[in-house]
Every structure is written in structure tokens, then in C-alpha cells.
N, C-alpha and C positions, 0 to 999 in steps of 0.2 A: 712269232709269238712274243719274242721279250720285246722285241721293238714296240709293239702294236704295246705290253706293260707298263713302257716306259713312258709311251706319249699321252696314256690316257690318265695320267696324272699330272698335273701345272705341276707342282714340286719336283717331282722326278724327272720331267720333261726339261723345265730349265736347266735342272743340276748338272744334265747328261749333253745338255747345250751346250753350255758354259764350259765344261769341262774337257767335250770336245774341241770347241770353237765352233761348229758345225752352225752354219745359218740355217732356221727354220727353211730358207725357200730352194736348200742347196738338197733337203733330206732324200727328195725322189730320187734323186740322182746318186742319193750316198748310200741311201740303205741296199741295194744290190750287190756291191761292191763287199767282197772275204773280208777287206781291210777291218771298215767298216762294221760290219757284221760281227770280227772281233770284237773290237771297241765297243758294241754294246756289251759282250758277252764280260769283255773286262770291266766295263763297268759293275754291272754285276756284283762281279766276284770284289770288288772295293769294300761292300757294303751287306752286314751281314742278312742283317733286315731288309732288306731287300732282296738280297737273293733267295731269301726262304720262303718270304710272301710269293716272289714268283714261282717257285720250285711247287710250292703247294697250291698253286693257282691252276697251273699246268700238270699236279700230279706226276711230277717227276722227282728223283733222287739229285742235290744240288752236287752231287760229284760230275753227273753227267754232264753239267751245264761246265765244268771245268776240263773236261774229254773234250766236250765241243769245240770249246774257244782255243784246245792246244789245236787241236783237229784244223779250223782255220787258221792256225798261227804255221801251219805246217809241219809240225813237228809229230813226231812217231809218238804215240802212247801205247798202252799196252792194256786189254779188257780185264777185267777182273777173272781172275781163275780160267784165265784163257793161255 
């Protein structure tokens, strides 16, 4: 889903380009990859506008999208009131 956010905008699409390095013709290859899949999620969280518009697009709470991305970074979090 943020992937699919990110490219269906030319703005956001280049930024997250550029930012990666990531060649458009490299993307199929890249977007199944944790690494990767991070690196959207951090992008993300770069930008606050953007992570809200997504968060509310998708009707999710934008903390989660910060659980996710430790989630693929591998690292332990801990649930709310858990």
C-alpha cells in the first residue's frame, strides 16, 4: 500500500527516487526485498505530510507505520498496553 502511495504520484515518486537512487526499471526487483520495504516506510516517516495523508488514506494510526518499519528493521518493539 505505501508503495503503490508513493508511485501514484510524479512528486512523491521522483523524491523517493532520487532519494533512494533506486532506478525506476530496478523497482520490481526492489520492492519485495525487507530492505527496501523499509526505505519506503522511512521515507515516510522523513515527511510529516505525507505520512498523514497516507495514514489517512489507508485509515490507519501513523504510529503503526513506525512499528512496521522497526518491525522490518528488525528490531523488538513493544504493543501499546501490551
Amino acid at each position: 500500500m505505501a508503495f503503490s502511495f508513493l508511485m501514484e504520484d510524479d512528486e512523491r515518486r521522483r523524491r523517493f527516487l532520487d532519494l533512494t537512487g533506486t532506478d525506476p526499471d530496478q523497482l520490481r526487483e526492489a520492492v519485495v526485498q525487507p530492505e527496501f520495504q523499509g526505505a519506503i516506510l522511512d521515507y515516510l516517516g522523513t515527511d510529516e505530510r505525507i505520512l498523514t495523508a497516507f495514514a489517512a488514506g489507508v485509515d490507519i494510526d501513523p504510529a503503526d507505520i513506525e512499528r512496521a518499519r522497526t518491525a522490518l528493521a528488525g528490531r523488538r518493539w513493544e504493543r501499546d498496553g501490551a
